[in-house]
C-alpha positions, 0 to 999 in steps of 0.5 A, a space after each residue: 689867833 682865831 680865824 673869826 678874828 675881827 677884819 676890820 680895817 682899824 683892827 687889821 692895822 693896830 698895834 705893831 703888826 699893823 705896822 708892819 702889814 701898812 709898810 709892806 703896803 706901802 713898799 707893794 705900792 712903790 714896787 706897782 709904781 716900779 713896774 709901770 715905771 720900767 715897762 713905759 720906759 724901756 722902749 724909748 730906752 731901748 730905742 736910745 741906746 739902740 738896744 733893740 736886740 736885747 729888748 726881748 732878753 731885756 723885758 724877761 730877765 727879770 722874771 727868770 730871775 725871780 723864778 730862779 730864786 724862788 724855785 731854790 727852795 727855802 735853802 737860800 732863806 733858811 740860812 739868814 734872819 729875815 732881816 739879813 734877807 730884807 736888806 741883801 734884797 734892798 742892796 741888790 735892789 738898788 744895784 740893778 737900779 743903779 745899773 739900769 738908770 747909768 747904763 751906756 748900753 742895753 746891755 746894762 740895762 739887761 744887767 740891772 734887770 737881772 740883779 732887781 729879778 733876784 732882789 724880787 725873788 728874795 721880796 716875794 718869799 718874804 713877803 708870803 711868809 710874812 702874812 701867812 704867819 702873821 695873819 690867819 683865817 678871813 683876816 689873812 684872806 682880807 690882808 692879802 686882798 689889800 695888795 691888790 688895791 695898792 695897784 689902783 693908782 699906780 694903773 690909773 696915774 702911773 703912764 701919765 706920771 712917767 709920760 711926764 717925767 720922761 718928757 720933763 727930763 727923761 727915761 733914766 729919772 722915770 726909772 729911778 724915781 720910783 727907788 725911792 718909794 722902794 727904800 722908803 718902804 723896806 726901811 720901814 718894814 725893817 723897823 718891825 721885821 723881828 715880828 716874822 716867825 722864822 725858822 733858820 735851817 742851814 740843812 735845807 739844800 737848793 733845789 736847782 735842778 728843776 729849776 734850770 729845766 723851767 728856764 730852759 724850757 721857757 728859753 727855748 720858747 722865748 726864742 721859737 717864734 723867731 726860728 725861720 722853719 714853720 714847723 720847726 718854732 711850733 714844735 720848739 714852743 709847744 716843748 718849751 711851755 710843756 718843760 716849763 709847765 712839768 718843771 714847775 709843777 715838780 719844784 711845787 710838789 717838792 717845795 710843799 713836801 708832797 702835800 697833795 692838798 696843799 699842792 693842788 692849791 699851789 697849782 690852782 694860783 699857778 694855772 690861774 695867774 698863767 690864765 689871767 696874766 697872759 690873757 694880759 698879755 693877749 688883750 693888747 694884741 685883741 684890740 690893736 692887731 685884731 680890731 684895729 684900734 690904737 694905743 689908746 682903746 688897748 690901754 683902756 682895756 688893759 687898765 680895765 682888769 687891773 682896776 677892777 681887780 684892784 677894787 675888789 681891795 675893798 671887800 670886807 669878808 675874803 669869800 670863796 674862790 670858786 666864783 671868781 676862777 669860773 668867772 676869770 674863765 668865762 670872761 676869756 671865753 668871752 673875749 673870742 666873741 669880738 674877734 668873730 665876723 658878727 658881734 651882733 648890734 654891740 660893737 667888738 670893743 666895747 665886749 672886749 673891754 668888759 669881757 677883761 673887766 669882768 677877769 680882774 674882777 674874777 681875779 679880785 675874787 679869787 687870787 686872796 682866798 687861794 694864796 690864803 688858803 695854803 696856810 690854813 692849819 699850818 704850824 708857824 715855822 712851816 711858813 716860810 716853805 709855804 710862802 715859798 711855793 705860793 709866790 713861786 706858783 704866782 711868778 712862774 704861772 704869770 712868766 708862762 702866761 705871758 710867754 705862751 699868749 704872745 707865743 702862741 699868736 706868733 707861731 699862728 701868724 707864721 703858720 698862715 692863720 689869720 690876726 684874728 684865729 690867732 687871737 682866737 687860738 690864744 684865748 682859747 688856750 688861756 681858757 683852757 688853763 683857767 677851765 685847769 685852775 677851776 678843776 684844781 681847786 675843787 679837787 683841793 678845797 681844803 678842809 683845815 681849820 686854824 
């Protein structure tokens, strides 16, 4: 396949593998549906089962969960057909599921959570390995770009939908409908799985061991905002996040076997998902906590970086990946501007609001070209390691970004810093890992050709 292969949509979606690409879509779309589904949800379940306790355990069991299946390595992959594997993710699946929307307590809600992380951990590796093999050059960097755009709706009527839902007949239906889109999905990705070059290597070992530090390292600064002593939680979260960061980026150069290029471009996705994901998670705390607004101006700001992160979908050529990293750093820059005593004859919402537009437009630019661009020149059965790695930097880097934004605002708080120089303090720092991801990137453009 030649990299000036034509990218236009009729092309793209013919045949087979245009099949295959339209149902792993539709599964992406059903898993956006999931997602927002569960996270509108949780804390009216919580509150019911009086779960409140684990609802911090809750909402990131999932994501520790898919962490730790992809920083195995290819060994859990290697040793199945990816048939084999695409259904033992859909049983997994549908028992964390099942689990979640029957539970007589949270405490099976975090059970479920934790059996969905390892289905989505066992998707993500698929799913990367799947387009790096089938797709190359502007055509796989379009590909890619499309998954973005099945989060579109699912942004925009998602909340409205499950308000609906859970209004209608309650918070275990908003949670299990969504299950259907999902099966739906994967069964038809089933129909055409035998097209996704696999290589099968029962030698390939698990590699755990770094793996077991990343999650104890974001273990440990999961839990420091809530320890007593000032000093003692700054220290715990600043250890934690730099265990969690060093063990990553460890399981990165293993998994790409000490390919400098290719590790600087894993590195690039890991910096700059930690970035822009946890600046998602600082935007809500900018505009409640910081500004003083409601529910209402936080979920328009929110939903302003997915939406225009989503539309750049529609882009007909890939790009290059270097507009949008600076641009996702400008635009966290940005975002300090309302939080200071003058914004000048603009009101502070309004920057905030187009400040984090301008990120998931710089996240648009930049996510396809540099999740394509690990696969440039690579022989097919090296796939699946590739792919691997690539959705291992996307889940760890968002894990950490989400865990340090809110962290960071919670040891400033505590440390006496006013609601605003906290989320001054988190920006600042979000920043600073794209400023990471920009340098990582320009150091590791690669030059293969397919």
């Amino acid at each position: 396949m030649r990299p000036d292969e034509d990218s236009s949509l009729r092309a793209v979606f013919a045949g087979r593998r245009g099949r295959l690409l339209a149902a792993l879509l539709f599964t992406e779309f059903g898993g956006a549906v999931q997602s927002i589904a569960y996270s509108s949800v949780l804390p009216i379940a919580s509150n019911e089962l009086s779960g409140s306790a684990l609802y911090g355990a809750t909402l990131a069991a999932g994501s520790f969960t898919t962490i730790l299946v992809l920083a195995a390595g290819p060994g859990p992959f290697a040793r199945m057909a990816p048939g084999r594997v695409l259904l033992i993710a859909t049983l997994l699946y549908l028992g964390g599921a099942a689990l979640c929307v029957g539970a007589p307590s949270m405490a099976f809600v975090l059970a479920g959570t934790i059996v969905r992380g390892l289905s989505g951990g066992l998707l993500a590796g698929f799913g990367m390995t799947a387009l790096g093999a089938l797709y190359q050059g502007a055509v796989r960097t379009r590909v890619m770009g499309l998954f973005a755009l099945m989060w579109l709706l699912p942004s925009l009527a998602g909340p409205a939908v499950n308000a609906v839902v859970t209004v209608a007949v309650g918070w275990r239906a908003a949670m299990a409908w969504p299950a259907v889109l999902i099966v739906l999905g994967r069964l038809l990705i089933g129909r055409d799985v035998e097209l996704i070059p696999w290589k099968r290597d029962h030698a390939e070992r698990l590699e755990l061991g770094n793996a077991i530090v990343l999650l104890g390292g974001l273990a440990v600064a999961t839990t420091a905002p809530a320890v007593q002593n000032r000093v003692a939680g700054t220290v715990m979260l600043a250890l934690g996040v730099a265990a969690a960061i060093g063990a990553g980026l460890r399981i990165l150069w293993s998994q790409v076997d000490g390919d400098r290029a290719r590790f600087r471009i894993t590195v690039t996705m890991f910096w700059l998902c930690l970035a822009f994901f946890g600046g998602g998670g600082a935007v809500p705390l900018a505009a409640v906590n910081g500004l003083g607004h409601g529910i209402v101006a936080s979920s328009v700001a929110v939903g302003a970086g997915l939406v225009a992160w989503a539309l750049t979908g529609l882009r007909r050529s890939g790009g290059r990946a270097l507009p949008g990293l600076l641009l996702v750093t400008v635009a966290l820059v940005l975002e300090v501007v309302p939080q200071l005593p003058v914004t000048g004859p603009v009101p502070a919402l309004p920057i905030l609001v187009t400040a984090w537009a301008l990120a998931g437009l710089g996240m648009g630019l930049s996510y396809a070209p540099v999740s394509s661009s690990v696969f440039d020149g690579v022989r097919t059965e090296e796939t699946p390691r590739l792919g691997i790695a690539i959705a291992f930097a996307e889940t760890a880097g968002t894990a950490v970004g989400a865990l340090l934004s809110g962290g960071v605002f919670s040891t400033a708080t505590s440390l006496g810093t006013n609601v605003r120089g906290a989320v001054i303090w988190s920006f600042g720092l979000l920043a600073a890992a794209a400023a990471v991801a920009v340098a990582a990137h320009r150091r590791g453009r690669p030059q293969w050709r397919d």
